[in-house]
C-alpha positions in Angstrom: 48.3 26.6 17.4 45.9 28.9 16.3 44.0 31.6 18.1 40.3 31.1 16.9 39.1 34.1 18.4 38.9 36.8 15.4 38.0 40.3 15.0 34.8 39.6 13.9 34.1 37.5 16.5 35.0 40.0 18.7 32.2 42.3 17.2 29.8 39.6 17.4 30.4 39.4 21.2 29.8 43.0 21.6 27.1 43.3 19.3 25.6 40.7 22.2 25.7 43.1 25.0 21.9 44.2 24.6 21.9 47.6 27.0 18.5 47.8 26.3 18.5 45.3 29.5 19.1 45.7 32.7 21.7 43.0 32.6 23.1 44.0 29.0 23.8 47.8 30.4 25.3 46.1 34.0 27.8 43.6 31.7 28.4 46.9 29.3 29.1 49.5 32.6 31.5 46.5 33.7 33.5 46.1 30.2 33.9 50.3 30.1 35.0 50.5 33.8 37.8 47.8 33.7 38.4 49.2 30.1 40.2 52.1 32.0 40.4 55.3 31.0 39.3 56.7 28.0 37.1 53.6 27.1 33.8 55.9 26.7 35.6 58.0 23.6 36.7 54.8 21.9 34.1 52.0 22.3 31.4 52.2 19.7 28.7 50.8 22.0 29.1 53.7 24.4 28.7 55.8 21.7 25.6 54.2 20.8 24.4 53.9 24.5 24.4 57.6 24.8 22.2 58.1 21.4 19.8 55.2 22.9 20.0 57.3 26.4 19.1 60.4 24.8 16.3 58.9 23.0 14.9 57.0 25.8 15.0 60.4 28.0 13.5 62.5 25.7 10.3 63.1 26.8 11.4 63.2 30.6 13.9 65.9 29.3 10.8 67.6 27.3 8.7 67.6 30.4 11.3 69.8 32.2 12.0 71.9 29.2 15.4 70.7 28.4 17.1 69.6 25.5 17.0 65.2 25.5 21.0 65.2 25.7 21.3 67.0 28.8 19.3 64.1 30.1 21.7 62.0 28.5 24.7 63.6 29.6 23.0 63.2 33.5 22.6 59.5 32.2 26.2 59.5 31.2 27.2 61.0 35.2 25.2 58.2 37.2 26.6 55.5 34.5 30.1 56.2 36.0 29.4 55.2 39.4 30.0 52.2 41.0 26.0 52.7 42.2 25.0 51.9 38.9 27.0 49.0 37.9 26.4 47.0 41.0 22.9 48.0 41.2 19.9 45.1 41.3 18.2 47.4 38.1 21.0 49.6 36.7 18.2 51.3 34.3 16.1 52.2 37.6 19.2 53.4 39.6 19.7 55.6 35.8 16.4 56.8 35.5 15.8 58.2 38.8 19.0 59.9 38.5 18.2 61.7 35.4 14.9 62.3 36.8 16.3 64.3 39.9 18.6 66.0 37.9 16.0 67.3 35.3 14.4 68.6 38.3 16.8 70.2 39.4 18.1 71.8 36.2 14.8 73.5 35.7 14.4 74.8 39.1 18.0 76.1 38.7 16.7 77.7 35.6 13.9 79.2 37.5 15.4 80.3 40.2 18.1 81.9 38.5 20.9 80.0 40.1 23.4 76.7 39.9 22.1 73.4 39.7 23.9 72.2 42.9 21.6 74.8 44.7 18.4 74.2 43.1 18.7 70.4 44.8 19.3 71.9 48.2 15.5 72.5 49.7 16.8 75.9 51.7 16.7 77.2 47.9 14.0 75.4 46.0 11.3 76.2 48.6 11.4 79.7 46.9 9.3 80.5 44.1 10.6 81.4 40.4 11.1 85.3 40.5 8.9 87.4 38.0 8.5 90.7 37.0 5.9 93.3 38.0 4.8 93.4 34.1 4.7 89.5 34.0 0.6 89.8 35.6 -1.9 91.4 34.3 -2.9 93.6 37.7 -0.4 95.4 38.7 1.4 93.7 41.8 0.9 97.3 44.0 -3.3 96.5 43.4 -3.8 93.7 45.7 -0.1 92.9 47.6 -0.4 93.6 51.4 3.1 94.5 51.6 2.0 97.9 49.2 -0.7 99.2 50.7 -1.0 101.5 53.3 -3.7 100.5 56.0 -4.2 103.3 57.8 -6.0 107.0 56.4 -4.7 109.9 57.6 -6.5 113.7 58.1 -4.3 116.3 57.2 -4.5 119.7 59.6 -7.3 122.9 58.7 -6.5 124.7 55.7 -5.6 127.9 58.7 -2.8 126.0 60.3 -1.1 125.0 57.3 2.4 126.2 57.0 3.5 127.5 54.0 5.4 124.3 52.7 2.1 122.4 52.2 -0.5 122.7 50.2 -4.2 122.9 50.9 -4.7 119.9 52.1 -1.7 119.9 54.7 0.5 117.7 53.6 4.2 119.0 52.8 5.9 118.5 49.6 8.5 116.1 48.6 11.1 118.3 48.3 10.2 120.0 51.6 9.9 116.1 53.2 13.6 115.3 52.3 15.0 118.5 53.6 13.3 118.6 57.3 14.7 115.1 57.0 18.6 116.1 56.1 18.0 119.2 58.7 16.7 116.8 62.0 19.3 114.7 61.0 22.3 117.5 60.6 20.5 118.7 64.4 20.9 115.1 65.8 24.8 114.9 64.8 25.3 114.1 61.5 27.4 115.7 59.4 25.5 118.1 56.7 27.3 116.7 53.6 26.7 112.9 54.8 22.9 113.8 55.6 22.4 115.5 52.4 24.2 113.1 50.2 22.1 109.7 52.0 19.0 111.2 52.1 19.2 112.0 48.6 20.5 108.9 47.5 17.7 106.6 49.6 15.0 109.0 47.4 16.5 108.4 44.5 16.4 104.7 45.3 12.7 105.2 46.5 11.5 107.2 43.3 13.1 104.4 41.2 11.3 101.7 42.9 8.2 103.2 44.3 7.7 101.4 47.2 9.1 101.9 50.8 10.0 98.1 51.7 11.1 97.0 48.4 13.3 100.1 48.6 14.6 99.3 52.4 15.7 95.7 51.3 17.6 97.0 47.8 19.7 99.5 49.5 20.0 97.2 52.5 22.3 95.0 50.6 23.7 97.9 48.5 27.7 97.6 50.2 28.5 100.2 46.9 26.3 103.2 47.6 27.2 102.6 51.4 31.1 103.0 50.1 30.3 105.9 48.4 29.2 107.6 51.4 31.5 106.3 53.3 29.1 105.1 56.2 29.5 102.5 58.6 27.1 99.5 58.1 25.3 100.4 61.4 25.0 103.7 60.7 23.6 102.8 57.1 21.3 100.0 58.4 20.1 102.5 61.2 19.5 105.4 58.7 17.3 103.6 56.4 15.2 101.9 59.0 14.6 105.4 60.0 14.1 106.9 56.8 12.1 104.5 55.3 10.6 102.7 57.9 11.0 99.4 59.3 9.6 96.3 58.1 6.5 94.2 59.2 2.6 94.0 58.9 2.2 94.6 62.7 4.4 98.1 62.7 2.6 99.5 59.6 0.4 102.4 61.4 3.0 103.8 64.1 5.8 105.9 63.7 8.8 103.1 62.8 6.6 101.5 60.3 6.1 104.7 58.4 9.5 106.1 58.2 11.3 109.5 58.8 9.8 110.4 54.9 6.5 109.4 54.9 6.0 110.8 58.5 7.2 114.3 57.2 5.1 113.5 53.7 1.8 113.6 55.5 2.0 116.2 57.9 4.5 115.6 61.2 7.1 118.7 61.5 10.2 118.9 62.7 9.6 120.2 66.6 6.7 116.7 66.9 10.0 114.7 65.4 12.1 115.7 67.8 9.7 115.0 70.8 9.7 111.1 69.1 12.3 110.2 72.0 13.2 106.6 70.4 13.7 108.4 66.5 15.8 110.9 68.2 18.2 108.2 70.1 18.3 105.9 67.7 19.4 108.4 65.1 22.0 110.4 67.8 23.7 106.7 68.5 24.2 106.4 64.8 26.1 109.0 63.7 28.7 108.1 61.5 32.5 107.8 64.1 30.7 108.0 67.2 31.3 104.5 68.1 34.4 104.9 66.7 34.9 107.2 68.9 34.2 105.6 71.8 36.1 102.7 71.6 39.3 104.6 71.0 38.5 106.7 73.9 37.5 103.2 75.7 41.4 101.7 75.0 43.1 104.5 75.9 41.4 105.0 79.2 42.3 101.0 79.5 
């Protein structure tokens, strides 16, 4: 007995499967699966069916600014799944795959972070980042969050101390040492207060702007290192420095900041009368809690 079935015809019943079709692509996705492994390197028709994939994705992939075979490869990913070969329209299930992962990749592009996160809505809610030189205004000229909303009249010419100039308001370099000296009277030790107070305006020159300042050396865990400050006593300082946060504080006393206090007039003797600054900064000094706990175990 003969076997009738030759290669050729074996071809030929390939050559049949049409994936252009929804059931061509189902009866394909079924041959490759129970193919086992490695049937996608060695068949020709997947071969083929990726080159039609990337084709047929290629403006979707355009839209979204990526190249048509990483739509293919997404096609390739969702082809795999058991979703897709026992699905009613396997080229629908396909499609809207690709489509959400196009998406995806080009708000992960955006957004400057992996793909896996850009489909999670905690982190595509956020807009794509940009640069200050990416407008034409400058961001400073009409942000909220850089202006200051209240004017301030700086003292007669007569009571001037000598640090400031005519119109009363002191120096920068006079600013940042009041600020190491109330904080050397309130506890802290000289060398720490001289070495944080000049790092923060270092950070604040570089930036130019209180808030964005606050939040960059908020999460700065290296600088804090350096000074060898406890995260309390770091997050403390630069609320105080700098001021804190927030629309509604902007015109008192923690909105401004230690600096910008001292900048525009305030002296030492009207800091320390500021009973919350004073507290808040004699809490903080770096080993006091430390200090107190020990002390708290040992009495125990």
């Amino acid at each position: 007995m003969t076997n009738n079935t030759t290669p050729t015809d074996a071809r030929d019943d390939r050559s049949a499967e049409d994936y252009r079709s929804s059931e061509g692509l189902r009866a394909l996705l079924n041959r490759l699966h129970a193919a086992g492994r490695g049937a996608w390197e060695r068949d020709p028709a997947a071969a083929e069916l990726m080159a039609f994939a990337a084709e047929k994705y290629a403006a979707l992939a355009h839209k979204h600014h990526l190249d048509p075979w990483e739509a293919a490869s997404a096609a390739f990913d969702v082809m795999r799944t058991k979703a897709a070969r026992t699905a009613d329209d396997p080229w629908a299930v396909v499609t809207h795959a690709v489509r959400i992962t196009c998406i995806a990749e080009e708000r992960g592009q955006g957004l400057l972070c992996s793909t896996h996160q850009a489909r999670r809505p905690r982190y595509s809610v956020f807009h794509d980042p940009e640069r200050l030189s990416d407008r034409e205004n400058p961001l400073d000229d009409y942000h909220p969050a850089f202006h200051v909303t209240d004017a301030h009249h700086g003292e007669d010419d007569e009571t001037a101390p000598p640090d400031r100039d005519s119109s009363g308001v002191t120096s920068a370099t006079a600013a940042v040492e009041d600020a190491i000296t109330l904080l050397v009277l309130l506890g802290w030790p000289a060398g720490t207060a001289r070495a944080a107070v000049e790092h923060v305006c270092v950070a604040l020159t570089r930036v130019g702007n209180r808030h964005t300042a606050y939040e960059t050396l908020r999460r700065d865990k290296h600088a804090r290192a350096l000074l060898d400050l406890p995260s309390r006593s770091w997050a403390v300082l630069l609320r105080a420095l700098l001021g804190t946060p927030g629309a509604e504080l902007a015109a008192t006393g923690a909105g401004r900041g230690l600096l910008l206090r001292l900048l525009i007039g305030e002296t030492l003797p009207l800091l320390l009368r500021d009973d919350d600054l004073v507290l808040t900064l004699s809490l903080a000094v770096p080993g006091t809690h430390n200090r107190g706990t020990k002390k708290s175990r040992g009495a125990g």
